[in-house]
C-alpha positions, -999 to +999 in steps of 0.1 A: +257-205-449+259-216-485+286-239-496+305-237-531+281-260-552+272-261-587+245-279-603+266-292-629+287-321-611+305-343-633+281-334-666+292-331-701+280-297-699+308-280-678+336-258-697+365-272-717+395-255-733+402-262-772+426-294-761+395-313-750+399-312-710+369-305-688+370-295-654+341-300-633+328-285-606+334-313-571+310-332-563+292-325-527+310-338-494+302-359-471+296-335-441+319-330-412+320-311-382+360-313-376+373-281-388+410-294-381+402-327-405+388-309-429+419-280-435+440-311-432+422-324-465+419-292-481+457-282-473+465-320-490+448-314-521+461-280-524+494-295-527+480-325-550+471-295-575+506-283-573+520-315-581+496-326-608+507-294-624+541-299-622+538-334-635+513-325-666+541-294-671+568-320-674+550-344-693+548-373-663+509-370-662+476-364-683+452-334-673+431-354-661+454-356-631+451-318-625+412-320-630+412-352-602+433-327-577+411-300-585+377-321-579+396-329-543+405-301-538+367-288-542+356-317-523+379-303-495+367-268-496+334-273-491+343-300-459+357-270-448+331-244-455+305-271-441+331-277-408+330-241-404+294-235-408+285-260-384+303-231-351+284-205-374+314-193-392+313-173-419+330-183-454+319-163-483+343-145-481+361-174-499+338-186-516+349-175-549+382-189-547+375-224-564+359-211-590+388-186-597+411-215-599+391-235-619+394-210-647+430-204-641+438-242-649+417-245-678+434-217-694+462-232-681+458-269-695+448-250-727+481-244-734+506-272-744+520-293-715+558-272-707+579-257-680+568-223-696+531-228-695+538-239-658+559-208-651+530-189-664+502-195-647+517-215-612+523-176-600+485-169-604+473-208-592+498-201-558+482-167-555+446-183-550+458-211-528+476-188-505+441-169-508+426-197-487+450-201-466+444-166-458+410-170-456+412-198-433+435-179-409+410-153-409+385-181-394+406-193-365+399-169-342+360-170-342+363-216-344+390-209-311+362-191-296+335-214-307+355-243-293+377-233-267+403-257-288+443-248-300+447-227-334+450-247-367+482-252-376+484-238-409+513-235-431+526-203-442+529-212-480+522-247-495+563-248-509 
Protein backbone atom coordinates (compact mmCIF):
# COMPACT_ATOMS: atom_id res chain seq x y z
CA UNK A 1 0.00 0.00 0.00
CA UNK A 2 1.18 3.46 -0.90
CA UNK A 3 0.17 6.39 1.18
CA UNK A 4 -0.70 9.94 -0.25
CA UNK A 5 2.95 11.55 -0.10
CA UNK A 6 4.58 14.12 -1.97
CA UNK A 7 8.14 14.89 -1.97
CA UNK A 8 7.58 18.51 -1.67
CA UNK A 9 6.50 18.98 2.17
CA UNK A 10 6.44 22.35 3.40
CA UNK A 11 9.02 23.68 0.36
CA UNK A 12 8.76 26.89 -1.42
CA UNK A 13 8.33 25.02 -4.42
CA UNK A 14 4.57 23.86 -4.01
CA UNK A 15 1.69 25.77 -6.04
CA UNK A 16 0.35 29.22 -5.15
CA UNK A 17 -2.65 31.22 -6.48
CA UNK A 18 -1.98 34.93 -7.70
CA UNK A 19 -2.95 36.23 -3.86
CA UNK A 20 0.34 34.68 -2.57
CA UNK A 21 -1.05 31.53 -0.55
CA UNK A 22 0.63 28.19 -0.81
CA UNK A 23 -0.77 25.06 0.03
CA UNK A 24 1.52 22.25 0.77
CA UNK A 25 1.31 18.91 0.57
CA UNK A 26 1.10 17.27 4.72
CA UNK A 27 3.81 16.34 6.07
CA UNK A 28 4.09 12.31 6.87
CA UNK A 29 2.29 10.83 10.09
CA UNK A 30 3.37 9.35 12.70
CA UNK A 31 2.06 5.74 12.13
CA UNK A 32 -0.85 4.12 13.74
CA UNK A 33 -2.58 1.00 13.75
CA UNK A 34 -6.08 2.27 15.24
CA UNK A 35 -8.30 2.63 12.36
CA UNK A 36 -11.08 4.14 14.77
CA UNK A 37 -8.37 6.99 16.01
CA UNK A 38 -7.32 7.72 12.96
CA UNK A 39 -11.08 8.46 11.16
CA UNK A 40 -11.70 10.20 14.41
CA UNK A 41 -8.76 12.71 13.31
CA UNK A 42 -9.45 12.68 9.86
CA UNK A 43 -13.32 13.23 10.42
CA UNK A 44 -12.00 16.47 12.89
CA UNK A 45 -10.00 18.03 10.38
CA UNK A 46 -12.49 17.61 7.76
CA UNK A 47 -14.66 19.79 9.75
CA UNK A 48 -11.52 22.18 10.69
CA UNK A 49 -11.45 22.84 6.72
CA UNK A 50 -15.02 23.63 6.80
CA UNK A 51 -14.67 26.05 9.41
CA UNK A 52 -11.47 27.77 8.29
CA UNK A 53 -13.37 28.27 5.11
CA UNK A 54 -16.16 29.80 6.57
CA UNK A 55 -14.10 31.99 8.69
CA UNK A 56 -11.54 33.23 5.74
CA UNK A 57 -15.15 33.65 3.64
CA UNK A 58 -16.27 36.01 6.34
CA UNK A 59 -13.27 37.69 6.94
CA UNK A 60 -12.59 36.19 10.77
CA UNK A 61 -9.33 34.32 9.52
CA UNK A 62 -6.17 34.45 7.15
CA UNK A 63 -5.68 31.49 4.53
CA UNK A 64 -3.27 30.36 6.20
CA UNK A 65 -5.93 28.95 8.42
CA UNK A 66 -7.49 26.92 5.53
CA UNK A 67 -3.94 25.79 4.40
CA UNK A 68 -3.23 24.66 8.47
CA UNK A 69 -6.67 22.54 8.26
CA UNK A 70 -5.83 21.24 5.03
CA UNK A 71 -2.08 20.14 6.18
CA UNK A 72 -4.30 18.22 9.12
CA UNK A 73 -6.43 17.18 7.27
CA UNK A 74 -3.57 15.39 4.99
CA UNK A 75 -1.81 14.44 8.10
CA UNK A 76 -5.20 12.57 8.98
CA UNK A 77 -5.62 10.86 5.73
CA UNK A 78 -2.66 9.24 5.54
CA UNK A 79 -3.07 8.02 9.59
CA UNK A 80 -5.88 6.51 7.98
CA UNK A 81 -4.53 5.01 4.80
CA UNK A 82 -1.49 3.79 7.03
CA UNK A 83 -4.34 2.37 9.97
CA UNK A 84 -5.85 0.63 7.09
CA UNK A 85 -2.95 -0.75 5.49
CA UNK A 86 -1.67 -2.15 8.53
CA UNK A 87 -5.35 -5.22 8.22
CA UNK A 88 -4.16 -5.08 4.42
CA UNK A 89 -6.89 -2.80 3.35
CA UNK A 90 -6.91 -1.30 0.34
CA UNK A 91 -7.13 2.71 -0.16
CA UNK A 92 -6.27 3.85 -3.60
CA UNK A 93 -9.25 4.04 -4.33
CA UNK A 94 -9.04 7.37 -2.41
CA UNK A 95 -6.14 8.29 -2.83
CA UNK A 96 -6.76 11.03 -5.13
CA UNK A 97 -8.99 12.80 -3.00
CA UNK A 98 -6.52 15.15 -1.12
CA UNK A 99 -5.04 16.21 -3.96
CA UNK A 100 -8.43 17.07 -5.50
CA UNK A 101 -9.13 19.27 -2.68
CA UNK A 102 -6.03 20.85 -2.59
CA UNK A 103 -6.62 22.34 -5.92
CA UNK A 104 -10.16 23.18 -5.14
CA UNK A 105 -9.02 25.57 -2.24
CA UNK A 106 -6.40 27.18 -4.03
CA UNK A 107 -8.64 28.23 -6.70
CA UNK A 108 -10.78 28.85 -3.99
CA UNK A 109 -8.48 31.17 -1.78
CA UNK A 110 -7.61 32.72 -5.18
CA UNK A 111 -10.56 34.54 -5.21
CA UNK A 112 -11.21 37.44 -2.71
CA UNK A 113 -12.29 36.39 0.82
CA UNK A 114 -16.64 36.55 0.53
CA UNK A 115 -19.76 34.67 1.16
CA UNK A 116 -19.97 34.30 -2.72
CA UNK A 117 -16.59 32.77 -3.19
CA UNK A 118 -17.57 30.46 -0.29
CA UNK A 119 -20.99 29.58 -1.95
CA UNK A 120 -18.91 28.72 -4.86
CA UNK A 121 -16.66 26.36 -4.25
CA UNK A 122 -17.96 24.84 -0.55
CA UNK A 123 -20.47 22.72 -2.93
CA UNK A 124 -17.40 21.17 -4.69
CA UNK A 125 -14.95 21.06 -1.30
CA UNK A 126 -18.28 19.02 0.57
CA UNK A 127 -18.39 16.88 -2.50
CA UNK A 128 -14.73 15.56 -1.91
CA UNK A 129 -15.17 15.27 1.84
CA UNK A 130 -18.24 13.23 1.60
CA UNK A 131 -15.97 11.35 -1.08
CA UNK A 132 -14.02 10.00 1.84
CA UNK A 133 -16.47 9.41 3.94
CA UNK A 134 -17.63 7.22 1.25
CA UNK A 135 -14.59 5.71 0.78
CA UNK A 136 -14.12 4.97 4.26
CA UNK A 137 -17.53 3.23 4.58
CA UNK A 138 -16.47 1.21 1.71
CA UNK A 139 -13.51 -0.03 4.20
CA UNK A 140 -15.53 -1.11 7.16
CA UNK A 141 -16.51 -4.19 6.16
CA UNK A 142 -13.14 -5.78 5.17
CA UNK A 143 -11.35 -3.80 8.90
CA UNK A 144 -14.78 -5.60 10.77
CA UNK A 145 -13.54 -8.81 9.26
CA UNK A 146 -9.90 -8.17 9.91
CA UNK A 147 -10.73 -7.41 13.51
CA UNK A 148 -13.74 -8.97 14.61
CA UNK A 149 -14.43 -5.20 16.23
CA UNK A 150 -18.00 -2.94 15.90
CA UNK A 151 -18.38 -0.66 12.55
CA UNK A 152 -16.90 2.90 12.67
CA UNK A 153 -19.21 5.20 13.48
CA UNK A 154 -19.25 7.46 10.72
CA UNK A 155 -21.35 10.44 10.09
CA UNK A 156 -23.55 10.70 7.29
CA UNK A 157 -22.45 14.36 6.20
CA UNK A 158 -19.97 16.59 8.11
CA UNK A 159 -23.11 19.49 8.64
Amino acid sequence: MQAYRSNSVRSPSCLSNPHGLQLVYPQYPTPTTDVPAAVHALITAMKSIQTSLQAWASVRAAAEKVSDAYINFGNAFNAVVHAFSAYNIDTRDIHPIPQRLRSILEVCLGQNPSPAALSAYMPEVRQQLFDVLAGLRTKQAAWRAATGRPPLLLPVSLD
